[in-house]
N, C-alpha and C positions, 0 to 999 in steps of 0.2 A: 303744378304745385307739389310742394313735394310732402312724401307720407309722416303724419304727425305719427313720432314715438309711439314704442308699444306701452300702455300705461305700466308701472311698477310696482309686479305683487312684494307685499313682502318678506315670500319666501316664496323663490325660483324651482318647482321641482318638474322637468318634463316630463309628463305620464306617458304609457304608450299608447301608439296611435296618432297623437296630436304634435310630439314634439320630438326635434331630432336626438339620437341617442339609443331609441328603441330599435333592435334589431331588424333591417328593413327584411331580412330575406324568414321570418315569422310569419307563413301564410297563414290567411285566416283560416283553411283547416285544421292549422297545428296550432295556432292558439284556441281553439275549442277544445281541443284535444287536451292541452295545458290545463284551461278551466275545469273540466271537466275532474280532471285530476286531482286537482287543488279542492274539488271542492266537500271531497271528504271531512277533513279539519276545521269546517266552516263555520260554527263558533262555539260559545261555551254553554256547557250543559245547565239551560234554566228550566225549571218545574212548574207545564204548563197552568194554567189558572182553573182550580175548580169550580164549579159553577156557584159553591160554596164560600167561595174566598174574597176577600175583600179587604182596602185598608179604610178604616174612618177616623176622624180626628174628633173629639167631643166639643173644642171650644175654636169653630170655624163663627165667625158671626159677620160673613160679608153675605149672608144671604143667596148666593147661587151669582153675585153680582157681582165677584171679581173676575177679570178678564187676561191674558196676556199673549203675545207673540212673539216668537223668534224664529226668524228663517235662517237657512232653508229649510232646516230640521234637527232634530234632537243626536240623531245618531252621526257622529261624524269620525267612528272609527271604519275601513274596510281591510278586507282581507285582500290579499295580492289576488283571488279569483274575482270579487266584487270590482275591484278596478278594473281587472282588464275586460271584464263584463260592460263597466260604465263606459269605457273605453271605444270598444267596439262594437256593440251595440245601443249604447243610449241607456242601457238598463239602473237602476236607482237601490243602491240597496235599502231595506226598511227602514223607514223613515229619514232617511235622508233627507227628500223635500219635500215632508206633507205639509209642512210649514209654509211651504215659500209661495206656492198659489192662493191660498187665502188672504195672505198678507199681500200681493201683489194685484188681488181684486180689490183691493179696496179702492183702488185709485179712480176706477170706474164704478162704485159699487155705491162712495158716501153718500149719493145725493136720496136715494129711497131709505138710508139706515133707520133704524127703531130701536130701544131698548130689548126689543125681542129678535130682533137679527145680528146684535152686537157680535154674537161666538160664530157668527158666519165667517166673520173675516178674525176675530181671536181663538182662544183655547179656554175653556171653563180654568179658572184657576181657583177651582173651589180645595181643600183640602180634601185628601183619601181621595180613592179610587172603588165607585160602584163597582157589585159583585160583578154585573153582568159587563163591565168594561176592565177587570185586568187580565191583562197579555199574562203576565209570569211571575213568578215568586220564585226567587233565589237569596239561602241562604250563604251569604261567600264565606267560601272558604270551609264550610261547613259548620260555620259558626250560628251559637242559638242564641244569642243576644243580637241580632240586625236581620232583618227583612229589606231586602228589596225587589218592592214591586215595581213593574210596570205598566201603563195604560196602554190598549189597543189605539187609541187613535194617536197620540204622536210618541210614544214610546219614552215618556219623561219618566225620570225614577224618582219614586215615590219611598224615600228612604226611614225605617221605622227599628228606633232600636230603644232596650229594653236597660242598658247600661252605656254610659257617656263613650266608654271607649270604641265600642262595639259601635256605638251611631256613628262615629267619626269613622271607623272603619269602615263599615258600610259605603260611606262619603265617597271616601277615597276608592275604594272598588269600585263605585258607578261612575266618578268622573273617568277614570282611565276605560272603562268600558267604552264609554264614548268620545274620549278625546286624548287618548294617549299619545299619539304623534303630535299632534300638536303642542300637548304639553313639552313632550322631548325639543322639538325646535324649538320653542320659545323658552325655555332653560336653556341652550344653548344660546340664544340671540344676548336673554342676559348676562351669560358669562363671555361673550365675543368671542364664539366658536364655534359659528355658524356654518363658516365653510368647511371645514374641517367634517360638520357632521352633514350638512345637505347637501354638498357641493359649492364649487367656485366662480357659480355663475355672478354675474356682473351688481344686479338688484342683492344676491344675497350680500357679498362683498359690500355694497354700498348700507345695508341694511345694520349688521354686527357694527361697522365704522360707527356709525351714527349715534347708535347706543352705547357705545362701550367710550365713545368718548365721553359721554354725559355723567356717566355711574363706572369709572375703571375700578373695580372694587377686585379685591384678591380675595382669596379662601378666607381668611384671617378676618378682611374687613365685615361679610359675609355672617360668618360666625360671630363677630361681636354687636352687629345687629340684632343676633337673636339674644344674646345674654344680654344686653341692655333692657329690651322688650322684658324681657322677664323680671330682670333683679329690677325695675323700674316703678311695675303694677301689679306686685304684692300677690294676688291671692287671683285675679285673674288674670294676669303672665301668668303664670304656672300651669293654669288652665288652657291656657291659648298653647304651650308651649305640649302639655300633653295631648293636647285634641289634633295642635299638626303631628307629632308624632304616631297617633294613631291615623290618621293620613294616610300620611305616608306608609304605617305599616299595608291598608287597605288598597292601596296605587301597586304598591311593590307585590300583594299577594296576587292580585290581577298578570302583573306581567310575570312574575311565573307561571302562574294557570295559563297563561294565552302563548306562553314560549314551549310549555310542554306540551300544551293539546294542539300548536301550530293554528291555533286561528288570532295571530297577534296582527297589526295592521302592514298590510302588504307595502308599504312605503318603506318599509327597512329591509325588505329585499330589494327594491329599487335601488336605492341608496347605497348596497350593497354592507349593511350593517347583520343581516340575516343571507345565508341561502337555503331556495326554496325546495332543493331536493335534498337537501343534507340536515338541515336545520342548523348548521350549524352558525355559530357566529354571535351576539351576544346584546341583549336590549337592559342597558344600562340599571341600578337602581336607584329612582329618588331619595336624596339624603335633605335634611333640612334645610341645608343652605340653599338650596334649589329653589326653596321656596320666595327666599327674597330676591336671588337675582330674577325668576317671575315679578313681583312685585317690583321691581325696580324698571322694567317693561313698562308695564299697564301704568306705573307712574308716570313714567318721561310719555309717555304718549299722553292719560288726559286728565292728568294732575298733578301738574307742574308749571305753572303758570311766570312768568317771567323771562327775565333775560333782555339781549336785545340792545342793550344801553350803549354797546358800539356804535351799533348802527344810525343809532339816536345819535347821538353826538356827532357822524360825519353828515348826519341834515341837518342839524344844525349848525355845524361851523360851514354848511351850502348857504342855509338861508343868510347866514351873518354876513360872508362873503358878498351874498346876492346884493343886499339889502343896506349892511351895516347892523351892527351890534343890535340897538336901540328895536328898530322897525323889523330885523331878523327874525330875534327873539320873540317877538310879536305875533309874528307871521309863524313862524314855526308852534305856538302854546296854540294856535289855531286852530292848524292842521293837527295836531297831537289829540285834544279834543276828551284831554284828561277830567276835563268834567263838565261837557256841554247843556248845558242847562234846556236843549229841546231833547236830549237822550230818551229812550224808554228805559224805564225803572221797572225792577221785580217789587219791591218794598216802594211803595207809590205813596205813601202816607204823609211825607214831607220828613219824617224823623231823616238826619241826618249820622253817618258813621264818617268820619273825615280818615282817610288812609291815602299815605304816599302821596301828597297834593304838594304842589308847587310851594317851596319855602318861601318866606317871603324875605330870609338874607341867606342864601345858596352856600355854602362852604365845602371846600374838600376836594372841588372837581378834578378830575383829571382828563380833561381832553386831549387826543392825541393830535401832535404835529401833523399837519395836511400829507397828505399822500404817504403816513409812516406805517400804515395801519396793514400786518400781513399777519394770514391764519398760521394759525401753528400745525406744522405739518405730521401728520397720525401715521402713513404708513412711512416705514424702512424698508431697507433690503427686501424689494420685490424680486422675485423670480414669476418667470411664464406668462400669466395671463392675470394676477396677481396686480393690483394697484390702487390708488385712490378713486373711491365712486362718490363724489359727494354729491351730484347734482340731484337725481330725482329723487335720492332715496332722503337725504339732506331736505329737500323741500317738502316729501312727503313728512318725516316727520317733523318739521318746525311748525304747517299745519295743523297736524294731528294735536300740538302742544298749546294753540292756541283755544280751541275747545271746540267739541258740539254739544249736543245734545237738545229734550225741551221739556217743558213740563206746562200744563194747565191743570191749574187747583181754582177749584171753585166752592167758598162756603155753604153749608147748607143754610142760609139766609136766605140763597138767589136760587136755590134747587127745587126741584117741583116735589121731592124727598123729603125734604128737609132734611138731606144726611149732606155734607159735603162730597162734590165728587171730582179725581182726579185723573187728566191722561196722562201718562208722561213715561219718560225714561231714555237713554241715552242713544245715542250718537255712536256707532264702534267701528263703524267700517261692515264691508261685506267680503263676507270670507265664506268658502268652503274647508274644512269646516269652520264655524263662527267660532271667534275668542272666548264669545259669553257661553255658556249652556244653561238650562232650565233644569230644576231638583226640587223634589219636597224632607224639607228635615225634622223627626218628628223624635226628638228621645230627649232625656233628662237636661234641662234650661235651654232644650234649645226647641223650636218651633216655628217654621218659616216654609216658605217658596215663593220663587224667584229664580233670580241669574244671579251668577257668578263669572267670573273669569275662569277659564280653563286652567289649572294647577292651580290657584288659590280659591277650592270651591269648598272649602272646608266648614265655610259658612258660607248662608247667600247674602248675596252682597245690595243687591237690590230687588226690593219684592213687598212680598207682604208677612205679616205676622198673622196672631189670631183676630186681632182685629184693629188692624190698625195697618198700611203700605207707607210705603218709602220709595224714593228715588233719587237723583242725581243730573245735573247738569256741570260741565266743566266750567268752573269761575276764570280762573285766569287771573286773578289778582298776585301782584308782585313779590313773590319768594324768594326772587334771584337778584343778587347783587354783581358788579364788576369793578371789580380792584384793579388798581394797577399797583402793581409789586415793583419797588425800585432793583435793578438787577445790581450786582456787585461781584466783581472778580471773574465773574466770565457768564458767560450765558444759562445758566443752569445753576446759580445763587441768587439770592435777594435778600433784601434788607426786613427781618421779620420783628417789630419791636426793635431797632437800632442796633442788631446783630446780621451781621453775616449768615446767611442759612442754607444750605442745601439742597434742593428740590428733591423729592422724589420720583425719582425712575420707576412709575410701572410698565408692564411689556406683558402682551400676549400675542404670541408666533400661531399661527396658522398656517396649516397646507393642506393642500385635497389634489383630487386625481378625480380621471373619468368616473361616472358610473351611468346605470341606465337610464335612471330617471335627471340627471345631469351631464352629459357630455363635456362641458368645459374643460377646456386642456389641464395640464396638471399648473399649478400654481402655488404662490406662498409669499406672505408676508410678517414683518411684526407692527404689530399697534404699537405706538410705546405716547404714553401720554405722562408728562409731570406736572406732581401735584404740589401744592403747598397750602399752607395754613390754609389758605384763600380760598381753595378750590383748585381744580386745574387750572392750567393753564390754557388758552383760547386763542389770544392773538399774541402778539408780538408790536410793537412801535416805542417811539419815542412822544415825549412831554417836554414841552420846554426845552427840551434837546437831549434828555435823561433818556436812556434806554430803559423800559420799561416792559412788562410781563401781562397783560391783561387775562385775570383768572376769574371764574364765577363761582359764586360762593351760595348753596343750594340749601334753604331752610332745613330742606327734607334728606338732605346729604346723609349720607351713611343712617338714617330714619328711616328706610322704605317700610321697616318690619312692624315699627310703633302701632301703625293703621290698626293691628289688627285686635287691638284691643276697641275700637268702637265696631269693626263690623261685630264682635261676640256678643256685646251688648244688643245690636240692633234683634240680633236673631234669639233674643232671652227673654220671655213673658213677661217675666219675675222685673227685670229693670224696667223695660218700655211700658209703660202705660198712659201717659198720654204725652202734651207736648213739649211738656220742657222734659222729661225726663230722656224723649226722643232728641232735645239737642244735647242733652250732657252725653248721649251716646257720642255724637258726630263729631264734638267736641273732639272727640281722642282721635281722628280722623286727622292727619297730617299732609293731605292731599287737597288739592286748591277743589273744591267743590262745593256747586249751589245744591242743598240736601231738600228735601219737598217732604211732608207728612201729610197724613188725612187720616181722619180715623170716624167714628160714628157722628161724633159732636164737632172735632174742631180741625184745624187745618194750622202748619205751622213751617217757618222756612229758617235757614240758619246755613252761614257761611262758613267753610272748615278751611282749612290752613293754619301752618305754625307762621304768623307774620310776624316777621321779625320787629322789636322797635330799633328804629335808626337813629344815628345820634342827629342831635339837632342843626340844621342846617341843611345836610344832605340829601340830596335829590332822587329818588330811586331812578331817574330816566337816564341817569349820567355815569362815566364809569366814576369813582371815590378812590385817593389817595389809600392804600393800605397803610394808616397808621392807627396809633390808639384811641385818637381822636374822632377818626371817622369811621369807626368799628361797631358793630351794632351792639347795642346795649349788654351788657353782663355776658358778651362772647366770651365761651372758652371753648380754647379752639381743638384742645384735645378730645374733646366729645360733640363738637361740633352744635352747640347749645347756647341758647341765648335767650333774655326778653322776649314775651312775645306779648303782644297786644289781649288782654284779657277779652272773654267771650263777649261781653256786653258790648266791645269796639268793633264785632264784627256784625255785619248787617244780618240781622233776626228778626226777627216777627211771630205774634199768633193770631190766628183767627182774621186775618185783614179779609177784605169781601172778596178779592180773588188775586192769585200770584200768577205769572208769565215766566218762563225763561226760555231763551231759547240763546244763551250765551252773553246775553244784551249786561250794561251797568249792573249791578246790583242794588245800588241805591244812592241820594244825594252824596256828593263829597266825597264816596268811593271809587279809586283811580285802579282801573285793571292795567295790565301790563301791555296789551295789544290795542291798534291802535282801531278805530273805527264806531267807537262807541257815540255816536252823532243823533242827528234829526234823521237818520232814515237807518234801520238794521232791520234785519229778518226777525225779530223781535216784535218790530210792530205788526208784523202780518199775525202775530198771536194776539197781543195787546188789544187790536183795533176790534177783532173777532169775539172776542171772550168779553170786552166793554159791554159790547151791545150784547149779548146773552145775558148779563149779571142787569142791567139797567132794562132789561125787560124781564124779569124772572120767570122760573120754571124750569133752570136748566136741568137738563138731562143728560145719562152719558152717554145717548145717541148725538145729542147736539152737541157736547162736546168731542166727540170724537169727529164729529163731522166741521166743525170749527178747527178742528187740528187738520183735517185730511185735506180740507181746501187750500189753506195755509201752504200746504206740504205742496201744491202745487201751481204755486203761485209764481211768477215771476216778478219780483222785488221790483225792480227797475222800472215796469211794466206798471205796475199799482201804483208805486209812491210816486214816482219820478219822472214819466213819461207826461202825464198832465201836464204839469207846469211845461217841459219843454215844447209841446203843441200849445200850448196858451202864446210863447214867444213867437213861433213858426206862423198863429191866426194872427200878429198882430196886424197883420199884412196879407192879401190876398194873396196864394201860390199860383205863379204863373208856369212855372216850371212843370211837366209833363209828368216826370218820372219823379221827380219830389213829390207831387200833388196826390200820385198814386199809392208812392211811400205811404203818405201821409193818413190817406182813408184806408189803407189795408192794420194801418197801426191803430187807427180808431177804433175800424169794426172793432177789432180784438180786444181791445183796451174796453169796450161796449160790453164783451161776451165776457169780462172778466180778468182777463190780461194771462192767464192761465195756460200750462203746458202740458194739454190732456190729448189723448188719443181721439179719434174722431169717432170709435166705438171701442169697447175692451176686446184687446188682440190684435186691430186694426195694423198695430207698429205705423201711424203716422198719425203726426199732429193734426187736429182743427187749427185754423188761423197759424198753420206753417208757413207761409211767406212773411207774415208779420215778425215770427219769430225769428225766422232767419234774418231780417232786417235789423231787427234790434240786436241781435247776437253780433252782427255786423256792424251795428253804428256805434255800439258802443266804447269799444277800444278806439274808435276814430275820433267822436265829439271829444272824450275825455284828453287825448293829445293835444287839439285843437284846441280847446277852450282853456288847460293848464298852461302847456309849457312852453307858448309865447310868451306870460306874465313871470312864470317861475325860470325859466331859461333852462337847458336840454340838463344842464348840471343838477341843478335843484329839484329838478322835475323827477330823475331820473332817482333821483337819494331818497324822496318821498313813495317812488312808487319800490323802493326796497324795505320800505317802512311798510307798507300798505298797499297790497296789489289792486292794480286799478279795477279786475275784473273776477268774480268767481260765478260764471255760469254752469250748470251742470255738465256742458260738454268740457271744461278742462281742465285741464292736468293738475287736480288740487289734492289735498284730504290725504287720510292716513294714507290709502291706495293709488292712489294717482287719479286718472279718471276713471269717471262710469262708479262715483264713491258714492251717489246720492246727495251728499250735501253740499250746499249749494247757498249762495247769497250770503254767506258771514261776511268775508272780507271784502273792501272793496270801494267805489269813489262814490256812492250813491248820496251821503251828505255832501260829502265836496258838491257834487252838483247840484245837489237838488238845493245847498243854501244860495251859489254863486246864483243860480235861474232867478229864485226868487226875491235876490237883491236886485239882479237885472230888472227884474216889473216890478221894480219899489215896494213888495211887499213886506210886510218887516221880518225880521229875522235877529232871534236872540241868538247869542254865539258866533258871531258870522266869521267870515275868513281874512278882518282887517280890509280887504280891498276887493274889489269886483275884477274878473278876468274874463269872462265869456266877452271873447267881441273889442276889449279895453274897455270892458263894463258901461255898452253903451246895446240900446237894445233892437236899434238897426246892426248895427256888429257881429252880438249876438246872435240874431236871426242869420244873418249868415254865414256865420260858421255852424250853423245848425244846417241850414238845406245841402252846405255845399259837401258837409261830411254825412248826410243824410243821402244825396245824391250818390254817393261813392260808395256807400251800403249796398243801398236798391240796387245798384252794376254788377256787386258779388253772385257767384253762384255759389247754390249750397254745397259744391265740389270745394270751392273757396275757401268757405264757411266752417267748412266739416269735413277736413282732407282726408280722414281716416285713418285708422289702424290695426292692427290686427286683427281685433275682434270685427270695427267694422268699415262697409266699403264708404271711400270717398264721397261724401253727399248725402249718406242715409241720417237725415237728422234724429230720427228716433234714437237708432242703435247709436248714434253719438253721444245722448244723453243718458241711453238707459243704464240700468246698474248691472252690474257682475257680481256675483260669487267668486271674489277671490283665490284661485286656489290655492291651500297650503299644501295641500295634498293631492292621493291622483283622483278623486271624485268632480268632476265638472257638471256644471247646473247653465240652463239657458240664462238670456237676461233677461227683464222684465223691466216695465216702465216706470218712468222716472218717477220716485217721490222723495223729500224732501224732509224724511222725517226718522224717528228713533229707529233702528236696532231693532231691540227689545221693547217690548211697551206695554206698559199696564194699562188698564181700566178699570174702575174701580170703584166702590161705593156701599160702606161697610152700611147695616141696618140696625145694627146693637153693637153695645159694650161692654164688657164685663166690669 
């Protein structure tokens, strides 16, 4: 078999030692020697902690009971001696991963948890830092308005300033302490100059593409982001606008100190941006606009919900074909699954929000002529090694776009407290070092800790206040529209409003050359993408026989900067106080996200996004004729502004007895833009869990965190969906040997819980490992067998581009490729589990028009069940699990387990698989103010 692809970080850098590039003839006497040298300049001068010193906060009222984690750890800048340290020895600089082992005990650790073991596997997330636990006190820069301390055990900065600027300063000093490379790459990825600045290895190339297609924003565009932000919200714009300016001043005073005293992060002498015996050479400074093409990143990754409408539309002109018009259309609203009435709900109450739902007289459509449908092509003038990379990196983020995350809120109704208590928090991917980092922010209106995104940590972004947390899961509800632009006069016009128009030509040229921590040849290309009213442009085809332009038109387009007027609010005493005032924060939040609150008394949920209102008739799942009729309400296109659905239209709620997310519906009559929202989602593995906790009260945040940790390891397929297909397979005695064997080794397992845990913690191998690799195995096979005899290789094949059939933790999904953690969103679990249970006549609301396991007959059935069960049980786990780089062919563990993506040159072992946030709160405030 041959070796499965290496997974795709999202940023390629070879460290040395591990990857080619690095000077092979570097013995390791002379890289000690090296080390040794370097490690004079080893970091910045901070003022050990007296025994005297201490930060406190006066108005903490979570009682010692807020909790949180992020692995691997808080520091995630090094110095070029710390890498080749990690490099070559294994060595970890401070706090690198004190994070990552507590967090990855838990997976073996939930079943004994207690309210008093909880910070075993978290971090006290209490506000200030006891006398006898701070590490250091530095004032940056020498300035006497900001304090930053930080804690001996995971080195989080504890930021305390005494005037607004000076606290932003501060800010900004301790994100680039710990995350300056990474911020440098990821301003780079947003303005698609990636290779240019990390090299021109293949992932990065594929990586800028991806992004710079979505957001091609120029300097100009960039800057009037921020001036809109501003002249927009009055008195806090202005505030927002000088608190990033002090930022940024607090980022930039950092990379002077660390470029003078030479302890800046050794990855830009790799890169060859610095050299290490000269100093010479030059680490950029952050200027404002940096800060939205960041924000324009972390947008397109997990809030930005939409799009798609292509692809829609060639399944459906499959199923029409298949079928005919009538029974097509039928059969496809099925499989779409835009508002399944067995769905899990977050807002479960019955209230109804109707968005984006099937018209019931369609107007506008523009569906393309069969086989006319081509992308629009993004690179030019390749030289070298230079070219289009769309595949992994292109999958990795359309993934990433659809959402993770999860949250468990439970009122203090069903609490043994009677406070409300919540787990939750996001979904990011795993990276060395992480996107998010950890901060406390304590100066005039502002009062918070939490995560932030690395360069936009100016506030945190999710956390807790004085007494009240917050959180977030990606919604995924429809933002994005697709036009078809009639062309006129030659390829690069179109008809905008009944005029001939011009496209716009944007272009960003890229080249790079060797360096050490990248080898790749010398190379170069230009992006060039045009835009128009519309949006860019996307595909290319014809309607009707009309040449036409297929563009996507992005709520949040040229918006990315809007956001940051609700994060300011979130993290301001004086606004938040309890739950509505926490939605009118999120409210200003222009990112498709499910927002979570709990505070002492009550607990509250609220959907954010600018949704557009559409004109009447129009289908969001279709691409729409670009005219004035099919335009969204009160569009004007020079500010990219329109109608949007007032707050009350999005799904909100307070105090309901308990909330679920875990990407699932939002609520009755609300249609997300992805498809899989059915009778079976990783949603209910929370749902079913938190049910029975709230209908038996006393919940605790030992048993909700232990409700989330099982969840986390669970196997979907395994819980919801494998019953029923053994209910088909008994209906009839197994005469068959090796099906029969299948068969009891999937029960034990399916008995022990269905579950993908180690056989002890460290073990690296699963209990009920043959089960797993059985079902790991039968799964791609029943679902071919049981579909696309009924849908034909055509149809079959446009559905599974709609909806993959499969996402187990071993493949190639998620923002990172594999080994990303998350696991079980997308994928055929309702398709089957509704067709099984129409096969045994039992009822099913929603179903799929027509029965297909077998030609929906339930001897049939059963046999396409043994005999692709059969074909399973034959695999071996080399089969299964062909391996790759990280791991060998067959090890099902390290096929699953997770990685520390490197952005940098710091490497972390992997750990096993869980299935759960990031970062993560625990939480459970005891007073209110």
């Amino acid at each position: 078999m041959p070796r499965r692809t290496s997974p795709t970080p999202l940023v390629r850098l070879r460290t040395p030692g591990g990857f080619p590039g690095f000077p092979g003839f570097l013995k390791t006497a002379s890289v000690c020697a090296l080390v040794v040298a370097l490690l004079s300049p080893f970091a910045p001068t901070a003022r050990p902690a007296s025994a005297a010193e201490q930060i406190t906060a006066a108005d903490d009222h979570c009682g010692g009971q807020c909790s949180d984690i992020l692995p691997p750890g808080q520091n995630g800048n090094a110095t070029l001696a710390q890498i080749l340290l990690n490099q070559i020895f294994g060595t970890q600089p401070e706090h690198a991963e004190d994070q990552l082992g507590p967090y990855a005990n838990l997976a073996k650790g939930y079943p004994a948890l207690t309210n008093a073991t909880v910070n075993t596997f978290f971090n006290d997330a209490s506000f200030g830092v006891p006398a006898d636990q701070v590490a250091s006190t530095l004032k940056p820069a020498g300035r006497t308005d900001v304090t930053i301390v930080r804690d001996k055990k995971t080195g989080v900065p504890h930021i305390t300033g005494t005037t607004r600027y000076g606290t932003e300063f501060g800010v900004g000093y301790a994100a680039a302490q710990d995350r300056l490379w990474l911020m440098d790459v990821f301003r780079h990825v947003g303005r698609g100059q990636l290779t240019a600045f990390a090299g021109g290895d293949p992932s990065n190339q594929g990586l800028e593409q991806q992004f710079w297609r979505n957001a091609p924003y120029t300097e100009a565009d960039l800057q009037a982001q921020i001036d809109n932000a501003v002249a927009t919200n009055g008195d806090r714009g202005r505030q927002a606008l000088a608190d990033a300016n002090a930022y940024l001043d607090g980022i930039n005073a950092y990379i002077d100190a660390s470029d003078s005293g030479r302890y800046f992060p050794g990855e830009y002498v790799l890169t060859g941006h610095k050299d290490s015996i000269t100093n010479a050479g030059t680490i950029e400074h952050f200027k404002v606009t940096d800060l939205v093409a960041l924000g324009s990143v972390i947008g397109a990754l997990f809030g930005s919900g939409g799009g798609g409408e292509v692809d829609n539309a060639l399944s459906l002109l499959a199923a029409q074909e298949k079928y005919g018009v009538v029974e097509g259309t039928a059969l496809w609203e099925a499989f779409r699954e835009r508002n399944d009435p067995e769905a899990v709900l977050t807002v479960h109450d019955g209230e109804s929000f109707p968005y984006a739902g099937k018209p019931a007289d369609p107007q506008g459509a523009a569906l393309p002529d069969p086989g006319s449908v081509v992308r629009e092509p993004l690179i030019h003038d390749a030289t070298g090694t230079g070219g289009p990379q769309a595949g992994a990196a292109a999958a990795a983020v359309g993934s990433a776009k659809r959402g993770m995350s999860n949250a468990l809120v439970v009122s203090g109704r069903s609490t043994a407290g009677g406070h409300p208590v919540a787990v939750f928090g996001p979904q990011t991917g795993y990276f060395a070092p992480q996107l998010l980092m950890l901060q406390e922010i304590q100066g005039p209106g502002l009062s918070a800790r939490g995560a932030s995104f690395a360069g936009l940590s100016m506030y945190v972004e999710l956390g807790r206040g004085q007494d009240y947390a917050w959180s977030a899961t990606t919604s995924g509800q429809d933002i994005i529209d697709t036009y078809a632009v009639e062309l006129c006069q030659d390829d690069h016009h179109y008809l905008y409003r009944g005029t001939c128009t011009a496209m716009e030509k944007v272009e960003q040229k890229n080249s790079w050359k060797p360096t050490t921590a990248d080898g790749t040849a010398a190379g170069s290309y230009t992006m060039r993408v045009w835009r128009t009213k519309y949006g860019p442009v996307e595909y290319r085809a014809t309607v009707g026989g009309k040449k036409v332009a297929y563009t996507t038109l992005r709520s949040s387009f040229m918006h990315e900067a809007d956001s940051i007027i609700g994060f300011q609010m979130l993290n301001d005493p004086d606004h938040v106080k309890g739950p509505e005032s926490f939605q009118t924060a999120v409210q200003h939040i222009n990112y498709t996200f499910n927002w979570f609150y709990a505070d002492a008394t009550h607990t509250a949920y609220y959907n954010s996004g600018d949704n557009p209102v559409r004109a009447p008739g129009v289908d969001s799942e279709f691409p729409a004729w670009a005219r004035p009729a099919y335009e969204w309400r009160d569009w004007v296109p020079a500010t990219n502004t329109a109608r949007y659905t007032p707050p009350s239209a999005h799904p909100n709620s307070v105090d309901q007895d308990y909330y679920v997310s875990w990407n699932n519906k939002q609520a009755l009559d609300y249609s997300t833009a992805s498809w899989g929202d059915g009778s079976v989602h990783r949603g209910n593995l929370l749902d079913d869990r938190v049910k029975k906790l709230v209908a038996a009260g006393g919940v605790t945040r030992a048993s909700l965190v232990k409700a989330m940790a099982e969840a986390a390891l669970a196997d979907l397929r395994a819980e919801d969906v494998l019953p029923d297909l053994l209910k088909v397979i008994d209906s009839s005695p197994v005469t068959d040997s090796t099906a029969a064997a299948a068969v009891g080794k999937l029960r034990t397992w399916l008995a022990a819980g269905g579950r993908r845990t180690e056989t002890a913690a460290g073990s690296k191998k699963y209990a009920d490992s043959d089960a797993i690799r059985i079902l790991d195995a039968w799964w791609p096979l029943l679902v071919k067998a049981e579909f696309e005899p009924g849908l034909g290789t055509g149809l079959y094949t446009a559905f599974t581009r709609n909806l993959p059939v499969d996402e187990s933790p071993s493949a190639a999904h998620g923002p990172t490729g594999a080994h990303a953690g998350s696991a079980f969103q997308f994928g055929w679990w309702s398709y089957v589990d509704k067709d099984i249970r129409a096969v045994l006549g039992e009822p099913v609301r929603g179903g799929l028009t027509r029965t297909f396991c077998g030609g929906g007959t339930l001897t049939g059935c059963r046999d396409v069940l043994l005999t692709t069960l059969k074909e399973a049980a034959g695999k071996t786990a080399a089969q299964v699990y062909p391996g790759d780089t990280l791991c060998a062919a067959g090890d099902q563990w390290c096929a699953d387990s997770i990685v520390q993506r490197t952005l940098g040159g710091i490497k972390h072992g992997n750990i096993s698989w869980q299935n759960r946030p990031t970062y993560q709160q625990v939480v459970e405030f005891t007073s209110h103010r």
